[in-house]
N, C-alpha and C positions, 0 to 999 in steps of 0.2 A: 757527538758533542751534546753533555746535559742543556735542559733549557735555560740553566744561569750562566753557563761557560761562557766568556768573552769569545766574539771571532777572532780570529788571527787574521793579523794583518801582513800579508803579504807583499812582495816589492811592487807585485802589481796597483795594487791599491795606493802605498805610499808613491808610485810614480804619478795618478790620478787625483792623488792629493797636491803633490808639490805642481803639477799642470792645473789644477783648479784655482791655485794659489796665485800663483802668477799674472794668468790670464785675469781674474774676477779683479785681484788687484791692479794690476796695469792699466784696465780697460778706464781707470778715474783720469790719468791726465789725457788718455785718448777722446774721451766725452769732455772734456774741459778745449783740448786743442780744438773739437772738431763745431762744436757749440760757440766758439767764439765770433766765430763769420760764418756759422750758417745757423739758420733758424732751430733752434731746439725740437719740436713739435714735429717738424718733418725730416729728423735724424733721428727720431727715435723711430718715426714710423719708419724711414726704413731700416732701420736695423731691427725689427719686429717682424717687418714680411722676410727679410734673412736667415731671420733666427729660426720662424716656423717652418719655411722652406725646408733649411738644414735638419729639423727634429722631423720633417714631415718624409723627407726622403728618407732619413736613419729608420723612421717606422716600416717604411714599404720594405725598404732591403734586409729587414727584420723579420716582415710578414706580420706584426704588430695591424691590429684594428684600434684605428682612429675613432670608432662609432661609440657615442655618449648615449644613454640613455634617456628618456624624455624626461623621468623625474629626476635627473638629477643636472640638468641644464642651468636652469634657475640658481642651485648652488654654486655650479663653476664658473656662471655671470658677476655672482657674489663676490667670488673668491679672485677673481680676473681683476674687479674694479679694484679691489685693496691691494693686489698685488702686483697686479701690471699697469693700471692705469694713475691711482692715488703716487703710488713709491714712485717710478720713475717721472712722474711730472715734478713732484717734488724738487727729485735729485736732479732731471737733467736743469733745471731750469735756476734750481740752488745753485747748482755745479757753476754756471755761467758768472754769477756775483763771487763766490769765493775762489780760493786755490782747490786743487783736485785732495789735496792731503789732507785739508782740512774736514770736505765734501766725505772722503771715504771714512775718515775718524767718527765724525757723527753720522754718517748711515749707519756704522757698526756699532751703534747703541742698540740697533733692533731686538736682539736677544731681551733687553730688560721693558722694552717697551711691549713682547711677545709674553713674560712672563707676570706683567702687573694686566694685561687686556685677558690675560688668563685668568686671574684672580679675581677680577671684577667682573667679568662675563661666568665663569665656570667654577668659581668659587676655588680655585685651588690654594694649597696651604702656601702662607706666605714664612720663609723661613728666616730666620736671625742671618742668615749667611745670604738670603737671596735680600735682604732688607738692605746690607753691606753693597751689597752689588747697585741697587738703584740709586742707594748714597753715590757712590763711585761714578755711575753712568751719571748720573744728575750733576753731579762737582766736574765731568768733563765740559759737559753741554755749559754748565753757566761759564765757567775758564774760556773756553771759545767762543762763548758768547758776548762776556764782557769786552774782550779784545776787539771784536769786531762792532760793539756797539760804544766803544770808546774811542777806537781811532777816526781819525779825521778820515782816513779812505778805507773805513769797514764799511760791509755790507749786509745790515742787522737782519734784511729782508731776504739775504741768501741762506741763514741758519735760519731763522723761523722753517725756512719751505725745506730745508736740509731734516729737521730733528721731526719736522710733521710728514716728510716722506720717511724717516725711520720707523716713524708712530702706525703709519698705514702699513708698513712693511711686517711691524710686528704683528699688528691686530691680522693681517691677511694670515700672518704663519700659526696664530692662533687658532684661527678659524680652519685651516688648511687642516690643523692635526687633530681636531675633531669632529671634520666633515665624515660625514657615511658615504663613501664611493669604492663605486665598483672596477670604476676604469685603471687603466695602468698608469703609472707616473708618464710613460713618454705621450700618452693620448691627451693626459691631462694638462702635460705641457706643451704640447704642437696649440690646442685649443684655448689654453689664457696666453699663448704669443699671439698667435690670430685675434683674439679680442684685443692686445694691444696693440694690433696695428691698426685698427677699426676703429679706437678709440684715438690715438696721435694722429691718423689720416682726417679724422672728423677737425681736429685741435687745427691742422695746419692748413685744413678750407678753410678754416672760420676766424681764426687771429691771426696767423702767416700768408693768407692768401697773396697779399700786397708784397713780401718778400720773396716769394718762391721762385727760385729757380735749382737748375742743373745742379749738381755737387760737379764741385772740379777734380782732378786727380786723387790728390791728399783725404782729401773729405772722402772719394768712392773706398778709398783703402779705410778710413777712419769709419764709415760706415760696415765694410767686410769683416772687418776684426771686431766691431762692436755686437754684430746681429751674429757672424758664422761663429769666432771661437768665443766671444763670454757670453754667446745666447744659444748658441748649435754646438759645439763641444762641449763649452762648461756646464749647459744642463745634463747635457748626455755623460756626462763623468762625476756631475753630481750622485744623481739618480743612481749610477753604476756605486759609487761608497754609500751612500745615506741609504742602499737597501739591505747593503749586507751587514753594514758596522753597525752597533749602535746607536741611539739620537744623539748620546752626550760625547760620542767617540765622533761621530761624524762634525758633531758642531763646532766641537773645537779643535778639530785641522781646519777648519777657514780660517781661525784667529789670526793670522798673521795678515789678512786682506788688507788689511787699512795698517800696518807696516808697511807692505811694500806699495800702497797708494801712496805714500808721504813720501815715501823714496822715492820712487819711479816719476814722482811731481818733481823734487828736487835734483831729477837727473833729467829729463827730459825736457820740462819745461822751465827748466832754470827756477821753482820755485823758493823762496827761503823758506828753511824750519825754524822756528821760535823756538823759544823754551817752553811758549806755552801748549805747543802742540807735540811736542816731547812728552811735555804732564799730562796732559792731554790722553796721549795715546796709552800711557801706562796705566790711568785710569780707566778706560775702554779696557786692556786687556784684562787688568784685574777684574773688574765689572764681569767680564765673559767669562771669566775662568769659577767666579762665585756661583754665578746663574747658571752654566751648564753643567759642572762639576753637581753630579749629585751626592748628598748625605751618606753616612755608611749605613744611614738604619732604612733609608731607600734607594738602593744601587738600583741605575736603571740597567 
């Protein structure tokens, strides 16, 4: 294979995509059910100590070293805070004031909020098509936004913390792709899941302490499928496509996540779709398809 030839993509890979797909998406109305009677903070912590669990076992059975260097500590502290502790406080915490379909809609801005923290930290070129794309992200965000900061039973303070955990989501993916590391993707993921657990466990001493108790059945399943398959599978099947495909091939087989977040809200938890979350999401996907779709005089 020359160094510009596309991989081929295999059923393998497309079966890891449509299981990425599913799982990343479904897991919105599962964090919506499972957030609504127990405290946010200490569902995330434990679906965090799950999740590393799961990525921590996958390493052993691997023979994979978990061992981080000393100078580059400091950076995956960095990169842990925007991306495991900022995003999902955001989201779980967002998730709880709106619907799950909406919640996943504006997570899935991150791409455009990854590519202006780009521009503004690392000077990258901004293009006529990626400029489309922030318009598009931007006319989603305010369309859901006005809706819920119009209706009588919206929740203006659950899109604020929704589009500012996309915002950390980005900056973290920005930073993530031009960090110097030496470690493996699964090292580096067992180790920012462990810092969010550190980080949600500190959250639910210190504002949850007064509500804490037990999970009951539903919640311990809504905990298993939140930390083992969209935090212990989905990385591990992540990582398995984002190393072989390329960026713009990898990024855009998620796009359907916040599709079937609106669906899987509408089927599950009896959500209604609007029309405006219809516009909504076609904006999102047009948005992703501008921003990760490269130029032809820069093919990634």
């Amino acid at each position: 294979m020359s160094e510009h030839e596309q991989p081929k993509i295999t059923g393998i890979d497309l079966l890891l995509i449509f299981t990425l797909t599913l799982i990343w998406g479904s897991t919105y109305p599962v964090m919506k059910f499972a957030v609504t009677s127990y405290p946010p903070g200490i569902f995330r912590a434990f679906t965090f100590l799950v999740g590393a669990s799961c990525v921590g076992l996958y390493a052993r059975l691997r023979g994979e070293s978990l061992f981080i260097p000393l100078k580059e500590r400091s950076v995956i502290a960095q990169l842990s805070f925007a991306n495991m502790g900022l995003w999902h406080l955001g989201i779980i915490y967002g998730i709880r004031l709106l619907n799950s379909g909406r919640a996943a809609i504006m997570g899935y801005t991150m791409p455009v909020w990854a590519l202006l923290t780009s521009v503004i930290i690392y000077q990258t070129p901004l293009k006529g098509r990626a400029v489309l794309g922030v318009i598009c992200s931007l006319s989603a965000t305010a369309l859901l936004g006005a809706d819920e900061f119009t209706n009588f039973s919206g929740h203006p303070l659950g899109v604020i913390l929704t589009v500012g955990a996309a915002f950390f989501w980005g900056l973290g993916t920005t930073l993530l792709k031009n960090a110097k590391l030496t470690v493996s993707s699964v090292a580096l993921t067992f180790w920012m899941l462990t810092f969010g657990f550190v980080f949600f466990a500190i959250i639910g001493v210190f504002l949850e302490n007064e509500v804490w108790r037990w999970p009951n059945t539903l919640e311990w399943l809504a905990i298993a499928y939140s930390g083992g398959l969209s935090f212990g599978v989905g990385y591990v099947a992540w990582f398995l496509v984002a190393r072989k495909l390329t960026p713009v091939t990898s990024g855009l087989s998620v796009m359907l996540v916040p599709v079937i977040g609106l669906l899987s809200g509408a089927a599950v938890l009896g959500e209604q779709i609007a029309y405006t979350d219809i516009a909504a999401l076609l904006l999102i996907l047009v948005a992703m398809l501008l921003v990760l779709t490269p130029n032809k005089e820069n093919k990634l």
